[in-house]
C-alpha positions as CSV (number, residue, x, y, z in Angstrom):
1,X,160.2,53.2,107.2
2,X,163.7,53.4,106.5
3,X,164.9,55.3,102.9
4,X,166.8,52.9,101.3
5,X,167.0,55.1,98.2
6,X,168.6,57.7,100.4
7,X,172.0,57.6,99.1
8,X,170.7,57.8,95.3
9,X,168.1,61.0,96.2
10,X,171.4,62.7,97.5
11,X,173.5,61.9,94.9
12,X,171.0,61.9,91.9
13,X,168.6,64.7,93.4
14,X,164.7,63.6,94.1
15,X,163.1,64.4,91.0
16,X,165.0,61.4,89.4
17,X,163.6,58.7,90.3
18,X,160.1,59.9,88.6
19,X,162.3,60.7,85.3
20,X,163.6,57.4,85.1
21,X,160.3,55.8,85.5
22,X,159.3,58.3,83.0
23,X,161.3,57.4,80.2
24,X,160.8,54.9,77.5
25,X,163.8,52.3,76.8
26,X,163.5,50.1,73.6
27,X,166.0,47.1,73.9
28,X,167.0,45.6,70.6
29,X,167.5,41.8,71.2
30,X,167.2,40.0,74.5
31,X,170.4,37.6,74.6
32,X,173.2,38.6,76.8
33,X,173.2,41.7,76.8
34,X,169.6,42.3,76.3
35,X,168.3,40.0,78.9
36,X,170.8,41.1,81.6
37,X,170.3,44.4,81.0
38,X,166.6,44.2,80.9
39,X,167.2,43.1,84.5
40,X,168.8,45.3,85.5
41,X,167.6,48.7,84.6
42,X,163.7,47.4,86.0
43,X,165.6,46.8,89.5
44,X,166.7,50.7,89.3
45,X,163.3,52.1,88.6
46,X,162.9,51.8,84.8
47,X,159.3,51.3,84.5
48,X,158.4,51.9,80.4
49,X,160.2,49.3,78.5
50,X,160.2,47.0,75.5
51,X,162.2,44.8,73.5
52,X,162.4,43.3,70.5
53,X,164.1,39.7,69.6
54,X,162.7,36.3,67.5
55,X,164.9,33.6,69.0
56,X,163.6,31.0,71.5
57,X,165.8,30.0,74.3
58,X,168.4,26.8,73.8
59,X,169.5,25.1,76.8
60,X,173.0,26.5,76.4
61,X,171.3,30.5,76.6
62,X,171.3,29.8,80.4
63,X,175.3,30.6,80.6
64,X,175.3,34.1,79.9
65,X,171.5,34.8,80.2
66,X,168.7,34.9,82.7
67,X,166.8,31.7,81.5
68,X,166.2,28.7,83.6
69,X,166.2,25.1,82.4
70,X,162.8,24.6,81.8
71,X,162.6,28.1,79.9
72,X,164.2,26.5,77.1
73,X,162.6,26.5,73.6
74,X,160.3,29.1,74.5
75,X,160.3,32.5,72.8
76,X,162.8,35.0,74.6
77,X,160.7,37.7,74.7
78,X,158.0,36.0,76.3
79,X,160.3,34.7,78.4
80,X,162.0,38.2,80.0
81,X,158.1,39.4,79.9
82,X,156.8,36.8,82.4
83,X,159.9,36.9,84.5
84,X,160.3,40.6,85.0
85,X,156.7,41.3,85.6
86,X,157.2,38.0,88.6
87,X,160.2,39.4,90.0
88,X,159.1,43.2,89.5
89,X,155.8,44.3,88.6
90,X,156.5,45.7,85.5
91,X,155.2,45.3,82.5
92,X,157.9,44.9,79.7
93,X,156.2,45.3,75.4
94,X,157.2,42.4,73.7
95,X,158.1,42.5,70.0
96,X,158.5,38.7,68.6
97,X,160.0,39.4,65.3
98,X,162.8,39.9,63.3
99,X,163.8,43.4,62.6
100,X,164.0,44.1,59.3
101,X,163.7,46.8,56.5
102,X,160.0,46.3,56.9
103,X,159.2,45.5,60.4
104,X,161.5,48.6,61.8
105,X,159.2,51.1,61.2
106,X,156.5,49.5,62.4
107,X,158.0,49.1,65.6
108,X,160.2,52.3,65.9
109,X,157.6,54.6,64.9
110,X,156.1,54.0,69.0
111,X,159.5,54.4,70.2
112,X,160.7,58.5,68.8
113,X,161.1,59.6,72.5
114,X,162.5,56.3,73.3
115,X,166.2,55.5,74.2
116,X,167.0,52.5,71.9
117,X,170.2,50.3,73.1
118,X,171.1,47.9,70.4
119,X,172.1,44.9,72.2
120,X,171.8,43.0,68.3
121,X,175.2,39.8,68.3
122,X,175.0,40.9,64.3
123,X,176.1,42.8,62.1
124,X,173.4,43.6,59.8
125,X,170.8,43.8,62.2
126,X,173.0,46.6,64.4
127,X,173.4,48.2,61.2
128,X,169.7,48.6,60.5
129,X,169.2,49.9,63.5
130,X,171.9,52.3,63.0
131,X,171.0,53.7,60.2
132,X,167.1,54.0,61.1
133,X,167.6,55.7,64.2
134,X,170.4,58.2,62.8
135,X,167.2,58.9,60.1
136,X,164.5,59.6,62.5
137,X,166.8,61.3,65.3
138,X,166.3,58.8,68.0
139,X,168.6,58.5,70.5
140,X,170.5,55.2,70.1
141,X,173.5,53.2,72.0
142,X,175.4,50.6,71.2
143,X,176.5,47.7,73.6
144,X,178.6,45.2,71.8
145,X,181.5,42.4,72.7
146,X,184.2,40.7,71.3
147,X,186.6,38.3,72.9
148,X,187.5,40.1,76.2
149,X,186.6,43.1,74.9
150,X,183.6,45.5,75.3
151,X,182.3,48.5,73.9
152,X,179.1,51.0,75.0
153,X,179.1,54.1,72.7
154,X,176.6,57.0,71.5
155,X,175.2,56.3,67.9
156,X,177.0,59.8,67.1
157,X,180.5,58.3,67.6
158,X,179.5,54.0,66.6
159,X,181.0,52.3,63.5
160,X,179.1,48.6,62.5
161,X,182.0,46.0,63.1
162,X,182.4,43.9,60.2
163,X,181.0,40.6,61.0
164,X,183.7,38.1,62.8
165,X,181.9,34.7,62.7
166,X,182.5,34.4,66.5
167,X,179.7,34.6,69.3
168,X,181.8,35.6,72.9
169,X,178.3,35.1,74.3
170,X,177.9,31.4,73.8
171,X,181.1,31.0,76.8
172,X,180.1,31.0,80.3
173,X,183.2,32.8,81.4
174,X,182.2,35.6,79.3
175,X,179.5,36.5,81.9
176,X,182.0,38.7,83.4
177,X,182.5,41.1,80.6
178,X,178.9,40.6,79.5
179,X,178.0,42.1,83.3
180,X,180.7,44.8,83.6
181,X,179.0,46.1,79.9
182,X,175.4,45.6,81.2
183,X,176.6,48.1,84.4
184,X,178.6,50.5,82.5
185,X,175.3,50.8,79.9
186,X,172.8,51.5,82.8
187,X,174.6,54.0,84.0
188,X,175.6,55.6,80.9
189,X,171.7,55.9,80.2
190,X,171.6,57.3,83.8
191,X,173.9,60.0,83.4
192,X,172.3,61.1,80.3
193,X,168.9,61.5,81.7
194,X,170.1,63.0,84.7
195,X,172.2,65.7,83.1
196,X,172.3,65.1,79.3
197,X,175.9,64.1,78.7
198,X,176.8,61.2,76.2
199,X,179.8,59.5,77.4
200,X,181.6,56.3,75.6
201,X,183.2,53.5,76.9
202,X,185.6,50.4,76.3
203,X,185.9,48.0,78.6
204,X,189.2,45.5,78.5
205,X,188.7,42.5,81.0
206,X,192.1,41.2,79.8
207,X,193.4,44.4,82.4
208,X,190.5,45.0,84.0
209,X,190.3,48.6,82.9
210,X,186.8,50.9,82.3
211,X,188.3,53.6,80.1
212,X,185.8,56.9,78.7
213,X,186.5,57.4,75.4
């Protein structure tokens, strides 16, 4: 049967694929970002995953996220669950809660090996995160948006933004820079299993430009 990982075994080496599977990914919400990129790191090979997020799907969700009409009002987590185990076979952890001073912990203290990307549309939840994974040493990136603009950086090198009161997500022609940030992430995560590098990166839709920080 034909390879049709052949290109990727060249270029990544063969023992990859089994350290992807390998490693454990803890996604911190599981809107735009979260969902998409839920998605798409299962469809590379990411086997060992879980996610965290309380929200139930609105009708509007569907934009910018994976959800299908009748998915609406149902818990997200339960949601991305169900779907990625249908479309994939793998078995995502759900955590259906709010992440708190209390419930991080609880949840974290599973996850010390774990690559955590905070995927979080506010402030004081991507600041909790933050803080608690500088702490306890885990290794944490950030994917956030604003306007046209995207950002996927290292928790060594991350500021919080101060709150702006806008949600980019809630557009459907922000899909475009919600997917270019979902693809630069996923491979950012690659490259730092494969070799151990952290890179940065901003991404400008407004000039279409990727640039490493």
């Amino acid at each position: 049967m034909k390879d049709t990982f052949l290109h990727e075994k060249i270029y990544r080496g063969e023992s990859f694929f089994k350290r992807i599977a390998e490693q454990s990914i803890l996604v911190c919400g599981c809107g735009a970002i979260g969902s998409n990129l839920l998605d798409n790191m299962v469809r590379q090979g990411f086997t060992k995953v879980s996610v965290i997020d309380f929200d139930r799907i609105e009708d509007h969700n569907r934009n910018t996220q994976l959800w299908g009409k009748r998915d609406s009002g149902q818990p997200k987590v339960k949601m991305i669950k169900n779907k990625i185990y249908m479309d994939m076979g793998v078995d995502v952890v759900p955590y259906d809660l709010r992440l708190t001073d209390e419930t991080i912990s609880k949840v974290f203290k599973d996850h010390k090996r774990s690559i955590v990307v905070d995927g979080f549309d506010n402030t004081e939840s991507r600041k909790l995160v933050t803080e608690y994974c500088k702490l306890q040493s885990i290794e944490c990136l950030h994917v956030g948006l604003s306007s046209d603009y995207a950002e996927v950086i290292w928790n060594e090198r991350y500021r919080v933004p101060k709150a702006s009161g806008e949600d980019v997500c809630e557009y459907p022609m922000a899909r475009n820079i919600i997917l270019l940030a979902v693809a630069v992430a996923t491979e950012v995560i690659i490259r730092f299993i494969a070799e151990g590098i952290k890179e940065n990166y901003t991404i400008t839709l407004g000039d279409f430009k990727i640039s490493l920080m």
